[in-house]
C-alpha positions as semicolon CSV with decimal commas, in nm:
position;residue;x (nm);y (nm);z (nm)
1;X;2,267;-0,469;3,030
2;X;2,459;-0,431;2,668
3;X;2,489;-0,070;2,702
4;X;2,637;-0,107;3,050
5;X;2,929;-0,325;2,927
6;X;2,971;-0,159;2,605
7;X;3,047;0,152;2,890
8;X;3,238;-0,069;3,091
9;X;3,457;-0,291;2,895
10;X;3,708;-0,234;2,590
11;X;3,568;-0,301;2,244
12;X;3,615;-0,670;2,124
13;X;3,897;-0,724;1,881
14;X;3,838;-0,813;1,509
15;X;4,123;-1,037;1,512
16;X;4,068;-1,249;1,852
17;X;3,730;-1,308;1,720
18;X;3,849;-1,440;1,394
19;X;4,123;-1,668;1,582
20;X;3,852;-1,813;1,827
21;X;3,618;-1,906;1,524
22;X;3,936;-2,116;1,416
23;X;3,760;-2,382;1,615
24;X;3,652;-2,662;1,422
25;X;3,419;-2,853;1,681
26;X;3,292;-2,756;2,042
27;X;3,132;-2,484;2,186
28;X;3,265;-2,106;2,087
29;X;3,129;-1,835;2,288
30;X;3,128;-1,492;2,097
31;X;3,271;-1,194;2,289
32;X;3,003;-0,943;2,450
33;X;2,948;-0,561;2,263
34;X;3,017;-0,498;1,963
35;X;3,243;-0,590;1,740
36;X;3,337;-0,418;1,399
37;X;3,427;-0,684;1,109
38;X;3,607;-0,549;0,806
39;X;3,621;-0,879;0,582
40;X;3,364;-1,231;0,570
41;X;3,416;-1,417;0,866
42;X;3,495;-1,768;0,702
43;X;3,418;-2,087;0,972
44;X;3,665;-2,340;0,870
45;X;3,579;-2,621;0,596
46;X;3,533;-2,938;0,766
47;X;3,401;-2,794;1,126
48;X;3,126;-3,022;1,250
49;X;2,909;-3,039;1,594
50;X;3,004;-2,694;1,631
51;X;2,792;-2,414;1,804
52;X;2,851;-2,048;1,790
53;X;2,707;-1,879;2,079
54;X;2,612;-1,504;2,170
55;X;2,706;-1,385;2,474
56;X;2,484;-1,360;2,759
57;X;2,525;-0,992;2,728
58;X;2,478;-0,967;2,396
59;X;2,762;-1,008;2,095
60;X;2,627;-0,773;1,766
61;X;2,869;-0,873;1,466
62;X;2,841;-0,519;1,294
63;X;2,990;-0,465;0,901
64;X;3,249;-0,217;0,885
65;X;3,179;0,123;0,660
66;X;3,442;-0,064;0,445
67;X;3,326;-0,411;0,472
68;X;3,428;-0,692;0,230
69;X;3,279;-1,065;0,177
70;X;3,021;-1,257;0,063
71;X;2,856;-1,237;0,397
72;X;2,919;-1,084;0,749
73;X;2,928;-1,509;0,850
74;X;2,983;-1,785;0,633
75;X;3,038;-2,151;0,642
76;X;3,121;-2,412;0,387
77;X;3,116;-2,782;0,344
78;X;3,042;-2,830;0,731
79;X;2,801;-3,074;0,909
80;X;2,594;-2,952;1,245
81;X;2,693;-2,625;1,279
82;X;2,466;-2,452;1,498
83;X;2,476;-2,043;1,528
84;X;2,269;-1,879;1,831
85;X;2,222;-1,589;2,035
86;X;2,353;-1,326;1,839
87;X;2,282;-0,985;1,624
88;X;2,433;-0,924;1,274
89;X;2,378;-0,549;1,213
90;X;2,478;-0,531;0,815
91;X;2,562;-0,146;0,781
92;X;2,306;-0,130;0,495
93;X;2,323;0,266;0,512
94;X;2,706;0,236;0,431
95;X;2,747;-0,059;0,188
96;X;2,451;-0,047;-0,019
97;X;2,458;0,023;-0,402
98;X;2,253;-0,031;-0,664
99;X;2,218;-0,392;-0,796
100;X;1,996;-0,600;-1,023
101;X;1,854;-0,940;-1,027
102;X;2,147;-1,191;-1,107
103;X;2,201;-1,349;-1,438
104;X;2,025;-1,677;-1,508
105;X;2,400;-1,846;-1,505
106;X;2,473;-1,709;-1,166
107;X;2,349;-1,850;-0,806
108;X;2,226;-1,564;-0,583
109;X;2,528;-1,627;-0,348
110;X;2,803;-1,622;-0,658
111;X;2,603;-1,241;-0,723
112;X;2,555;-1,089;-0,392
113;X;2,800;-0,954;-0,191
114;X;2,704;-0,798;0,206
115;X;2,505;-1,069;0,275
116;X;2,428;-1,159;0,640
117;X;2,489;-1,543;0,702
118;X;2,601;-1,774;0,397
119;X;2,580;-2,126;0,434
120;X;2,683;-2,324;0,124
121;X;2,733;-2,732;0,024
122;X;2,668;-2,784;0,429
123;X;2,494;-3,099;0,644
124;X;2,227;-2,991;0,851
125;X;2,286;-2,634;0,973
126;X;2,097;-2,476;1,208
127;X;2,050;-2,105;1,315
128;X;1,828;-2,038;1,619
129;X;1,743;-1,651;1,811
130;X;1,982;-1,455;1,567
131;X;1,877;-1,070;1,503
132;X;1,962;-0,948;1,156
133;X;1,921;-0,561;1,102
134;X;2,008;-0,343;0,826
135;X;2,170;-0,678;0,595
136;X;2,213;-0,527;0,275
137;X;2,147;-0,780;0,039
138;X;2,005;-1,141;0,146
139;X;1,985;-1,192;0,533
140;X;2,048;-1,556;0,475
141;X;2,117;-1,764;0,210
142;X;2,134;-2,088;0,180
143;X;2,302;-2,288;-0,124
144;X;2,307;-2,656;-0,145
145;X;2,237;-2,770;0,180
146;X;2,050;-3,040;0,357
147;X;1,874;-3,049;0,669
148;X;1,855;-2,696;0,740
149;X;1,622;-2,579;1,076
150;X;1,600;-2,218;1,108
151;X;1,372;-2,102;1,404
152;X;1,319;-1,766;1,581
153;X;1,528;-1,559;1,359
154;X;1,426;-1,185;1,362
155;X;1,457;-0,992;1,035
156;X;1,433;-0,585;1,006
157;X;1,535;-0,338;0,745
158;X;1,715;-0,573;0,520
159;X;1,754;-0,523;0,141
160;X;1,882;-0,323;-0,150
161;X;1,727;-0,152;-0,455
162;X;1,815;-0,180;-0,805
163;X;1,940;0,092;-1,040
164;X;1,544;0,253;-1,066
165;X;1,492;0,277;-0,709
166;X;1,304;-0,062;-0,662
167;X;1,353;-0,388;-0,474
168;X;1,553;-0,659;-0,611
169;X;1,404;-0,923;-0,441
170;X;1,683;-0,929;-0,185
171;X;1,627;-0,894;0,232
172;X;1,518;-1,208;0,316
173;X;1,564;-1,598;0,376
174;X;1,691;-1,759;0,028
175;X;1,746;-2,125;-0,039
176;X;1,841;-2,215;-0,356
177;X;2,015;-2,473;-0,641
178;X;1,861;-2,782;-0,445
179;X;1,848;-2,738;-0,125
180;X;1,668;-2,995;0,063
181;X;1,477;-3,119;0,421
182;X;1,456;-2,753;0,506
183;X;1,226;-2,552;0,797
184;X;1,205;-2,185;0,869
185;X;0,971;-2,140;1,169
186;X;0,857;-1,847;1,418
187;X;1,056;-1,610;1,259
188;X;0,945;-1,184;1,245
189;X;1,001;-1,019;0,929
190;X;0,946;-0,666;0,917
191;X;1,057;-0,361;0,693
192;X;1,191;-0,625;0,402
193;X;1,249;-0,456;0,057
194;X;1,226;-0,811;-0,135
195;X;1,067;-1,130;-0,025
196;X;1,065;-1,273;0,303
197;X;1,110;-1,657;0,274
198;X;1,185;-1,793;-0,083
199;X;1,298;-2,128;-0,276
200;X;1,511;-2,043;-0,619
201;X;1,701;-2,247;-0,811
202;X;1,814;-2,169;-1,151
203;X;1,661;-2,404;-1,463
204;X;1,903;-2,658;-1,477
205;X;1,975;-2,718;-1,140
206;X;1,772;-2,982;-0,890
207;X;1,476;-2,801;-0,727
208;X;1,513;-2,744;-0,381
209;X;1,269;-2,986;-0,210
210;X;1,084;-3,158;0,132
211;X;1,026;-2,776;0,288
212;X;0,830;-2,631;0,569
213;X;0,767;-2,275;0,611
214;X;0,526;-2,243;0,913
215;X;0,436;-1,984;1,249
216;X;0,630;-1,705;1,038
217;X;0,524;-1,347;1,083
218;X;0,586;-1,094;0,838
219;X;0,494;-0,710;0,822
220;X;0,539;-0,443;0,543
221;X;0,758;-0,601;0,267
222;X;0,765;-0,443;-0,099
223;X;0,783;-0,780;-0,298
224;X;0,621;-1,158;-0,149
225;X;0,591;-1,257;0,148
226;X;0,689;-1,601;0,050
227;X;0,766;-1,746;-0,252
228;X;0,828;-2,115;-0,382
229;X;1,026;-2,125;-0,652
230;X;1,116;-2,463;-0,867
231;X;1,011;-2,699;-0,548
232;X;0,893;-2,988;-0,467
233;X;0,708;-3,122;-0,146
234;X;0,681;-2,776;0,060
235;X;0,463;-2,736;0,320
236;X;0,355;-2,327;0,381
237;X;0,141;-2,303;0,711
238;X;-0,010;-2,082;0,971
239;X;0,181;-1,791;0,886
240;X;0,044;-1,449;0,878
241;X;0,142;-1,116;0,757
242;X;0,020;-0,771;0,682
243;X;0,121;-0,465;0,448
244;X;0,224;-0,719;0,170
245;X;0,313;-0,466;-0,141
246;X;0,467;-0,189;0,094
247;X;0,628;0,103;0,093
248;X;0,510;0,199;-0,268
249;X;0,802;0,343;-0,325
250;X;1,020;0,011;-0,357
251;X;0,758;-0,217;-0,539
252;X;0,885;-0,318;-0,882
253;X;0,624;-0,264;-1,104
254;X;0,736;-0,575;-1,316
255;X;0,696;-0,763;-1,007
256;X;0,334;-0,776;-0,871
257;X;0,379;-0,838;-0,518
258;X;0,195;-1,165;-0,366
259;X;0,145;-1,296;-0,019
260;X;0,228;-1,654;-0,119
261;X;0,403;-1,682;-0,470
262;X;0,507;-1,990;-0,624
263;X;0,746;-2,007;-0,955
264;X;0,919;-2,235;-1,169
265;X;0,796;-2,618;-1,144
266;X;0,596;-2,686;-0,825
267;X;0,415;-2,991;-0,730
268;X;0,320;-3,180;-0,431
269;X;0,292;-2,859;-0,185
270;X;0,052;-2,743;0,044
271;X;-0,028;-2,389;0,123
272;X;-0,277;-2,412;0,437
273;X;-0,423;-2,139;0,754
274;X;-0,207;-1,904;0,623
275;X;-0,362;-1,524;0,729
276;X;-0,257;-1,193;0,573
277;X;-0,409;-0,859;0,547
278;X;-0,316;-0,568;0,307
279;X;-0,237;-0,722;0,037
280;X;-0,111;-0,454;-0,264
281;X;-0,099;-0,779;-0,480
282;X;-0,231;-1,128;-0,538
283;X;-0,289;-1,302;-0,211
284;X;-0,213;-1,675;-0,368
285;X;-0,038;-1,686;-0,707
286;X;0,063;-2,014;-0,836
287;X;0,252;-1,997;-1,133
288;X;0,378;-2,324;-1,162
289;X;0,194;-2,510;-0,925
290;X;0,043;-2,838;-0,985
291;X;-0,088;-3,186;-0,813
292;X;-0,104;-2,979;-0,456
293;X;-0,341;-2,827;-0,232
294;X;-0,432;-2,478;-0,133
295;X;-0,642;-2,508;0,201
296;X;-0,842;-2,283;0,452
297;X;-0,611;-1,960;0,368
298;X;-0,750;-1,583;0,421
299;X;-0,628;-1,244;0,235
300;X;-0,836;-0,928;0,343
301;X;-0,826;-0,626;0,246
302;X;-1,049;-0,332;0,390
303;X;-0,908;-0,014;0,226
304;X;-1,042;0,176;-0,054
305;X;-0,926;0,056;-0,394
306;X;-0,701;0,290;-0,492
307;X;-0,471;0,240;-0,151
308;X;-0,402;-0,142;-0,399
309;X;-0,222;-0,009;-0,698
310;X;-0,083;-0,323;-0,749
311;X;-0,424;-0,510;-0,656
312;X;-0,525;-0,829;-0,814
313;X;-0,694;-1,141;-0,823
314;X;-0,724;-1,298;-0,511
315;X;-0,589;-1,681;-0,624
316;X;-0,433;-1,685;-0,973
317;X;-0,307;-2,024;-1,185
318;X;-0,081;-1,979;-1,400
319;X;0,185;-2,196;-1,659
320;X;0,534;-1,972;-1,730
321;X;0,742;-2,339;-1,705
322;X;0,733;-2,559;-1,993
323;X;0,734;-2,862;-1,792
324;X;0,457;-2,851;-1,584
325;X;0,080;-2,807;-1,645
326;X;-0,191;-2,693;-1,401
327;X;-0,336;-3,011;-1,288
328;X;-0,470;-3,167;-0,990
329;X;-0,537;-2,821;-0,744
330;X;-0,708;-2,846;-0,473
331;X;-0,841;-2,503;-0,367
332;X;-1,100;-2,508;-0,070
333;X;-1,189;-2,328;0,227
334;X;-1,009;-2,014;0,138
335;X;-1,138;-1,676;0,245
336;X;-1,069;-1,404;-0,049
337;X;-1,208;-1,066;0,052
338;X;-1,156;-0,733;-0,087
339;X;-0,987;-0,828;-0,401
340;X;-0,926;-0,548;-0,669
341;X;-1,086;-0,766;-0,903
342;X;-1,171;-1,153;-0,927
343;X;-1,149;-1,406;-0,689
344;X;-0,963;-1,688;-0,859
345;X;-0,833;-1,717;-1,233
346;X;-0,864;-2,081;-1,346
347;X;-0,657;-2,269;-1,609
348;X;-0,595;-2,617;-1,656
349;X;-0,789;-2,962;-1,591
350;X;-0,902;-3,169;-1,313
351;X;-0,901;-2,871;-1,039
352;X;-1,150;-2,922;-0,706
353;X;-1,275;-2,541;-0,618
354;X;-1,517;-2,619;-0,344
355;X;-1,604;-2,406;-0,041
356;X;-1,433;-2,062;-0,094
357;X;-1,572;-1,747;0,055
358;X;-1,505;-1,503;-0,240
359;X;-1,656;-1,200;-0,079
360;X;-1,645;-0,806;-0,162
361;X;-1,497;-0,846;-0,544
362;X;-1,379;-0,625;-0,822
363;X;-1,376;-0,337;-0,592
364;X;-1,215;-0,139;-0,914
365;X;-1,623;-0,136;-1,044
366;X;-1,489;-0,345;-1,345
367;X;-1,742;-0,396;-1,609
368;X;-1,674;-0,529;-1,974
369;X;-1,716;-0,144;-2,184
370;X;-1,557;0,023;-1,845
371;X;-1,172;0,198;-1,991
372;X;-0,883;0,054;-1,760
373;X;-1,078;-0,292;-1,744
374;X;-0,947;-0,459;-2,055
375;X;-0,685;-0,719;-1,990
376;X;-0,703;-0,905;-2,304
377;X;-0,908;-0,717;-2,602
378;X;-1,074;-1,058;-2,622
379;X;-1,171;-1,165;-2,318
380;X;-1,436;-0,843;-2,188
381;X;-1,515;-1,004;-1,856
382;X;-1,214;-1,128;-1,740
383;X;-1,151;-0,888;-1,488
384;X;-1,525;-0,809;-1,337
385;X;-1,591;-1,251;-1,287
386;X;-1,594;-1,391;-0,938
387;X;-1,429;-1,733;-1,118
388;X;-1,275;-1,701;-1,418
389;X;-1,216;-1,993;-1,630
390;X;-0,909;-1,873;-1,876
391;X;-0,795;-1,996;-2,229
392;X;-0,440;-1,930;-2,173
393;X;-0,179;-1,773;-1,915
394;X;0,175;-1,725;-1,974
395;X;0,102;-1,999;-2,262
396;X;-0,248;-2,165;-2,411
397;X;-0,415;-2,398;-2,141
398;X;-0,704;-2,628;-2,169
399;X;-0,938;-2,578;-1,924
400;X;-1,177;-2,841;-1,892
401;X;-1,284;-3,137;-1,609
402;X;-1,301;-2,886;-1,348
403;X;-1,500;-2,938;-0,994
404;X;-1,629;-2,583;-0,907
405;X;-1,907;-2,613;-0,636
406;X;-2,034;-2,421;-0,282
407;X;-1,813;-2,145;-0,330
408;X;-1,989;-1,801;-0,203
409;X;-1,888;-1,541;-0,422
410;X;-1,996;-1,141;-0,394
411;X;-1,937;-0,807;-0,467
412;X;-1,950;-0,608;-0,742
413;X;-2,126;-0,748;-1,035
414;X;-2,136;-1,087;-0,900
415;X;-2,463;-1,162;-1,006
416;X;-2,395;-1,116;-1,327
417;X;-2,049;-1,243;-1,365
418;X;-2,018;-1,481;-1,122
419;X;-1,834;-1,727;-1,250
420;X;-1,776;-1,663;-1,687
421;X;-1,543;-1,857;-1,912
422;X;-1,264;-1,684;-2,190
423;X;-1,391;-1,781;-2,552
424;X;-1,326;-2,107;-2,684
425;X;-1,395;-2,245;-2,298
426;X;-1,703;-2,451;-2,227
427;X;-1,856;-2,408;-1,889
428;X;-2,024;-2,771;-2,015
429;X;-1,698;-2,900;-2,015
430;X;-1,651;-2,873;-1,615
431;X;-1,902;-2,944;-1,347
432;X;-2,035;-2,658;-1,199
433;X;-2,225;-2,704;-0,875
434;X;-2,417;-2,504;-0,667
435;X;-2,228;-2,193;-0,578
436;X;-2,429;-1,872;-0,396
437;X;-2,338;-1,542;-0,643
438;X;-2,474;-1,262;-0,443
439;X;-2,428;-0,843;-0,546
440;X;-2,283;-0,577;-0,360
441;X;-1,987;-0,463;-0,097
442;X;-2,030;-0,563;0,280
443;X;-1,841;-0,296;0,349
444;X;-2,091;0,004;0,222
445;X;-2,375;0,077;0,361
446;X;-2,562;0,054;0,082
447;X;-2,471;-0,317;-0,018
448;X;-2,726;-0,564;-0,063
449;X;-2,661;-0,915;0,048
């Protein structure tokens, strides 16, 4: 047992450690207890078919009160570097200060210091059964790399807050400025202030590309549960989550937390059997997204309204990058239920919406004269529709040639505005099937179905 060698045996030494990870190929076996680490542990340029190995007793690489680096464990310009079997504790309640979003200029891992594991400009690392606890910034991140498998990793209160007392996105898994032929699989997430598993890559670098993101689990995190940013070819599956939007107290209110986010330039992705509950958000945002597929996903919510201050549309298109348009979504089979108001936002052309389950809408009683229900002082039903066909999002869209057929929609008002149109969009314009609009809550007794 840990505790009984901690008890037992002298504490490890900073500086043997630092001497055995010298080692530039080969197996290295980390010292059991705990070990205190004042400075970055740097793995030397050049190492290759190397593993890094807890011991069987357990090895916990704990930050110092007076830690400096980048990152508890980093590694540069390597190839096969596997690390296993180990804990990072990051000393969050000792290092952390208040810190922003970087500049757009600046690569998370150029920004953040206290960082957990860094991995930058590397050939096909891997990092299997490693604990991180208390990281105060990013848990890992991942710069320019290729070939990347993270599995089983187990994440808990990671994360710092910016100068108002909110998250700033940090706690998670990052990749970012091109990294590509990447996996994160089977890995917990719980207690993270940002976002859980996330692509970024600044403008004018390549977008990080040929992802998976799949068996994840992730409980009570403040900003998304995943998020892909600027990406191409990404595959986000069977993952599940709950308590998306949570604590209150750390959600940026700039920042609408979202179970599955997507940003920048995004194409050729599928999100698919993805499950989450208690959502304080969007369940499915995709800003960005375009010629992909959004398949067979659930968000439910069953609390009263006003536990969702953040609360949304279910699925919401959107266009913030100028070089992309929404075109070419696939959105079936998804189960929406409980959404604060609609169940899917449309913009763009050539979109197949067939076979959602859009159940228990608007549950903030929208209605077009209602005060608080106003989004745009033109467009009076945007917020009380079941689908919502939009004239614009970050910037003007044409919305036209969409397939919008067998979707179930209900809740409140849904007879009425079940599926509506902004002004200056024709409903004649796409092909609307046969979809059931039905009125009332399932969840009140009262309801009828």
């Amino acid at each position: 047992m840990l505790w009984l060698a901690l008890l037992l045996s002298p504490p490890p030494d900073e500086a043997a450690l630092r001497a055995l990870l010298q080692r530039a190929s080969g197996l290295v076996t980390l010292p059991a207890g705990v070990i205190e680490i004042t400075r970055e542990l740097v793995l030397p340029e050049g190492a290759h078919d190397l593993e890094i190995r807890g011991a069987p007793e357990g090895t916990v690489l704990r930050a110092a009160a007076g830690f400096q680096g980048r990152a508890v464990l980093s590694l540069r310009r390597t190839a096969r570097v596997r690390l296993a079997g180990f804990t990072i504790d990051g000393n969050r309640a000792a290092l952390e200060k208040p810190l922003g979003l970087p500049p757009h200029d600046l690569t998370f891992a150029r920004f953040y210091p206290n960082n957990g594991i860094l991995a930058e400009d590397s050939e096909a690392p891997t990092i299997e059964d490693v604990k991180l606890v208390n990281v105060t910034n990013l848990a890992v991140l991942i710069t320019r790399c290729r070939t990347v498998r993270i599995r089983r990793l187990h994440l808990e209160d990671c994360g710092s807050r910016d100068a108002q007392g909110r998250n700033n996105t940090t706690g998670g898994i990052l990749f970012e400025d091109g990294t590509a032929d990447f996996e994160v699989r089977d890995s917990v997430f719980r207690r993270i202030r940002g976002n859980g598993v996330w692509t970024h890559s600044r403008y004018t670098s390549p977008r990080n590309s040929d992802g998976l993101i799949a068996g994840n689990r992730f409980q009570e995190l403040a900003r998304d549960a995943i998020q892909v940013g600027h990406a191409t070819r990404v595959r986000v599956e069977r993952n599940r989550g709950t308590r998306i939007g949570y604590p209150l107290a750390d959600v940026d209110p700039n920042a609408t937390p979202v179970a599955i986010d997507t940003a920048g330039n995004t194409d050729r992705s599928v999100y698919a059997h993805n499950r989450f509950e208690e959502v304080n958000g969007k369940c499915i945002d995709l800003d960005g997204f375009h010629h992909g597929e959004v398949l067979s996903n659930t968000c439910i919510n069953r609390r009263p309204r006003q536990e969702y201050p953040h609360g949304h549309f279910g699925i919401v298109l959107n266009n913030t990058n100028p070089d992309m348009q929404s075109e070419e979504i696939t959105i079936s089979g998804n189960h929406i239920e409980g959404a604060v108001y609609g169940g899917i936002f449309v913009i763009g052309s050539r979109h197949r919406i067939v076979g959602n389950r859009l159940l228990d809408l608007n549950q903030a009683r929208c209605e077009p004269s209602r005060p608080g229900c106003l989004f745009w002082p033109d467009e009076p039903e945007l917020l009380s529709s079941g689908i919502y066909l939009g004239q614009r999002a970050e910037r003007p869209a044409i919305t036209k040639d969409n397939l919008i057929e067998n979707n179930e929609i209900a809740g409140c008002r849904m007879r009425i505005g079940c599926i509506a149109a902004a002004p200056g969009v024709s409903l004649r314009e796409n092909r609307i099937g046969e979809n059931g609009c039905m009125e009332g809550d399932s969840r009140k007794p009262e309801s009828v179905k």
